[in-house]
C-alpha positions in Angstrom: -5.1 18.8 -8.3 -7.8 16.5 -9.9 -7.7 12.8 -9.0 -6.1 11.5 -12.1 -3.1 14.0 -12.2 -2.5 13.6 -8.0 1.5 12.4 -8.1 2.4 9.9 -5.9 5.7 9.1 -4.5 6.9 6.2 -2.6 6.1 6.5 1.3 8.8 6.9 3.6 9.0 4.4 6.4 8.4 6.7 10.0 10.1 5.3 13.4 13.6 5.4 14.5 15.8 3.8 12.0 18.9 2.3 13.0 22.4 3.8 10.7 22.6 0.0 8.3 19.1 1.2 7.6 19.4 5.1 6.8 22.6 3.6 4.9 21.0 1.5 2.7 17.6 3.9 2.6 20.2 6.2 1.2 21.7 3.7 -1.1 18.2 3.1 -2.9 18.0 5.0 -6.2 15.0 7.4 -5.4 11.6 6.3 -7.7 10.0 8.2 -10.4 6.8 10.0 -9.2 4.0 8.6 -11.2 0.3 9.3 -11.1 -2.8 7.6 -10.2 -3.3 6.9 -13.7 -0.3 5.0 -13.9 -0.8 3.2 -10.7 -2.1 -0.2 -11.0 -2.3 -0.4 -7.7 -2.3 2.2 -5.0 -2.2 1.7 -0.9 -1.9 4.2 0.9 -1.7 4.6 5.1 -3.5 1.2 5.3 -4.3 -0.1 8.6 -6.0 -3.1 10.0 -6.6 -3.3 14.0 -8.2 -7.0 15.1 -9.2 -6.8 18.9 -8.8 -6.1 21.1 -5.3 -4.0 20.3 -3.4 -6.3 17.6 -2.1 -4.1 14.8 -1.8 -6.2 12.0 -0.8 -3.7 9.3 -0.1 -0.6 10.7 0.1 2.6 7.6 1.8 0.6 5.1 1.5 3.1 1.3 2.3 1.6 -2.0 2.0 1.5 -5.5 2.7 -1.2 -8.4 2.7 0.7 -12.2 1.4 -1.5 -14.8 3.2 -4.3 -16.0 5.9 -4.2 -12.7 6.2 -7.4 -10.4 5.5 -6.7 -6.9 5.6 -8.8 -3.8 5.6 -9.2 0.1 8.3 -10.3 1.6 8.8 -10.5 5.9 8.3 -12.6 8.8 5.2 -14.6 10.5 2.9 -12.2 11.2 4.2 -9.0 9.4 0.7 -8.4 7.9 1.5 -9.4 4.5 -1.7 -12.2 4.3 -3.5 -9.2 5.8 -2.7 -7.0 3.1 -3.6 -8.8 0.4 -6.8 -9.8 2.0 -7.9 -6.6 2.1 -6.7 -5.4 -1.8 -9.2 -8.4 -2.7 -11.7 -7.3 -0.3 -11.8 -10.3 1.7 -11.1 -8.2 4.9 -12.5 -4.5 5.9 -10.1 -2.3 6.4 -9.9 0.5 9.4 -8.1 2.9 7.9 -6.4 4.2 4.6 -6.6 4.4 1.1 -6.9 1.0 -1.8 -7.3 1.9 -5.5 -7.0 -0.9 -7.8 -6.7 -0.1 -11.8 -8.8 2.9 -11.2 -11.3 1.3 -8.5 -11.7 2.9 -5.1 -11.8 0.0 -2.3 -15.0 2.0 0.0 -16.5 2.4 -3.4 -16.6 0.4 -5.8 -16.0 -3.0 -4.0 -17.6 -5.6 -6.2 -16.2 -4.0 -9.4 -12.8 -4.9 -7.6 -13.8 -8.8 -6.9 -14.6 -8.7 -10.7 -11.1 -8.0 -11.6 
């Protein structure tokens, strides 16, 4: 499968989940799959370690299609500034996947700082 046509689907969070949450998982209407072409914006298994142990973003995957709204919502500390710092390449990443409109994060990172 070439890296235009690769599908993606939405990631499915791992751990124990408690029965309100498989409830409302289950609740959710499940998501087209789209493609990397589609994909404005593509994270996948991102994670950030600072020392000496502190994950602050530990495998989060997503994608926004073009022309959706998107944003993080969660507590002090949930990684969300974290995220975002590394989608604009302000932060290195240690792990995981960032494409944005087409540009691959390890890459191509000025052409991303252009955007």
């Amino acid at each position: 499968m070439s890296a235009q046509t690769e599908q993606l689907v939405p990631s499915t969070p791992t751990g124990a989940a408690t029965a309100p949450a498989k409830a409302a998982a289950a609740a959710v209407p499940s998501r087209k799959v789209v493609t990397k072409a589609e994909a404005i914006l593509l994270v996948k298994d991102l994670k950030k370690v600072f020392p000496p142990d502190v994950r602050a973003v530990d495998g989060i995957s997503f994608y926004v299609k073009r022309g959706e709204v998107f944003g993080f919502l969660g507590p002090n500390g949930a990684g969300k500034s974290t995220t975002i710092k590394i989608i604009t390449t302000l932060l290195a990443k240690n792990a995981g996947t960032v494409v944005v409109d087409g540009l691959d994060l390890d890459h191509q990172p000025a052409k991303i700082r252009e955007i």
